[in-house]
N, C-alpha and C positions, 0 to 999 in steps of 0.2 A: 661892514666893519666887524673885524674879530679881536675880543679880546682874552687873554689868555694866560693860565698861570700853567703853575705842576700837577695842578690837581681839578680844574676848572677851564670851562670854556664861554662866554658869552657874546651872541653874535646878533650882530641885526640884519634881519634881509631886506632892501630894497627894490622895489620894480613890478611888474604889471601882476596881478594878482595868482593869472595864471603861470607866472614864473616864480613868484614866493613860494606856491602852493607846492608846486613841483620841486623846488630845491627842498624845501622843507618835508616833503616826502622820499628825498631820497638821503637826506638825513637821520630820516625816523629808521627806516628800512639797512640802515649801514651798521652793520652790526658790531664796528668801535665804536661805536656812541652808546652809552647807557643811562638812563635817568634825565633823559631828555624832556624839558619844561617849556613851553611856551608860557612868558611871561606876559605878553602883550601883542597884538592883533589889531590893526589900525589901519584906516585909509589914511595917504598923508598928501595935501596938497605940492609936493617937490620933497624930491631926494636931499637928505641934510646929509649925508654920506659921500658922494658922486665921485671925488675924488680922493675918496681911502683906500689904501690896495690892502690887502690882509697883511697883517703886519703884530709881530709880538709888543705887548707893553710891558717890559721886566718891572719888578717890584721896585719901587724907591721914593725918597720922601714925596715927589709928587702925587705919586699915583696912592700911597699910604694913606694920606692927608684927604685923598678924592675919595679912598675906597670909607675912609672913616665918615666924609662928608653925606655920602653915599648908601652906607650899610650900616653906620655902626658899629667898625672894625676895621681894624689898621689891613686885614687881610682879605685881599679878593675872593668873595664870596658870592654870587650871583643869588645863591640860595637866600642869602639875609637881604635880598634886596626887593622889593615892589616892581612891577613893569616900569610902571614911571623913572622909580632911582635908577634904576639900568637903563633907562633911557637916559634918564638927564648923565651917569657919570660916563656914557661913551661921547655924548657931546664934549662933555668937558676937558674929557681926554684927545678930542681931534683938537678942541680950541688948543690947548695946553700943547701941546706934539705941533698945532699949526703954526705958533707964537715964535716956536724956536727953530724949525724951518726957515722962516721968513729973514 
């Protein structure tokens, strides 16, 4: 899952350790990316992800209200967040994005 503003990127990677390791090395290695953070590192018994395709979440009251839940600010910041709160607001934001799908 990617999420993403103007000025911001946060992403989670899922899948076999040696496939993290390797996307995430050639993420570090890609010389648009700057000030690259790993938040969080974790084995997980199943993908909570599987069926996210990369997808923009523009700014609005939902995601406002998530990033405030979230960070502490009305504005997407991954920086103001903990591994966990960027954990928990991309969950929130598949439920939320999965709700109105359906």
């Amino acid at each position: 899952m990617l999420c993403f503003s103007n000025e911001y990127f946060l992403q989670c990677l899922e899948g076999s350790r040696t496939a993290v390791n390797n996307t995430y090395q050639q993420i570090l290695n890609d010389k648009r990316h700057h000030n690259v953070i790993m938040l969080n590192y974790t084995q997980i018994p199943e993908r909570e992800f599987e069926k996210w395709s990369m997808g923009y979440v523009p700014q609005s009251k939902l995601t406002e209200s998530l990033n405030l839940k979230f960070s502490g600010s009305i504005d997407f910041n991954p920086f103001k967040m903990s591994g966990e709160s960027a954990h928990l607001l991309m969950l929130a934001l598949k439920d939320s994005i999965a709700g109105t799908i359906s």
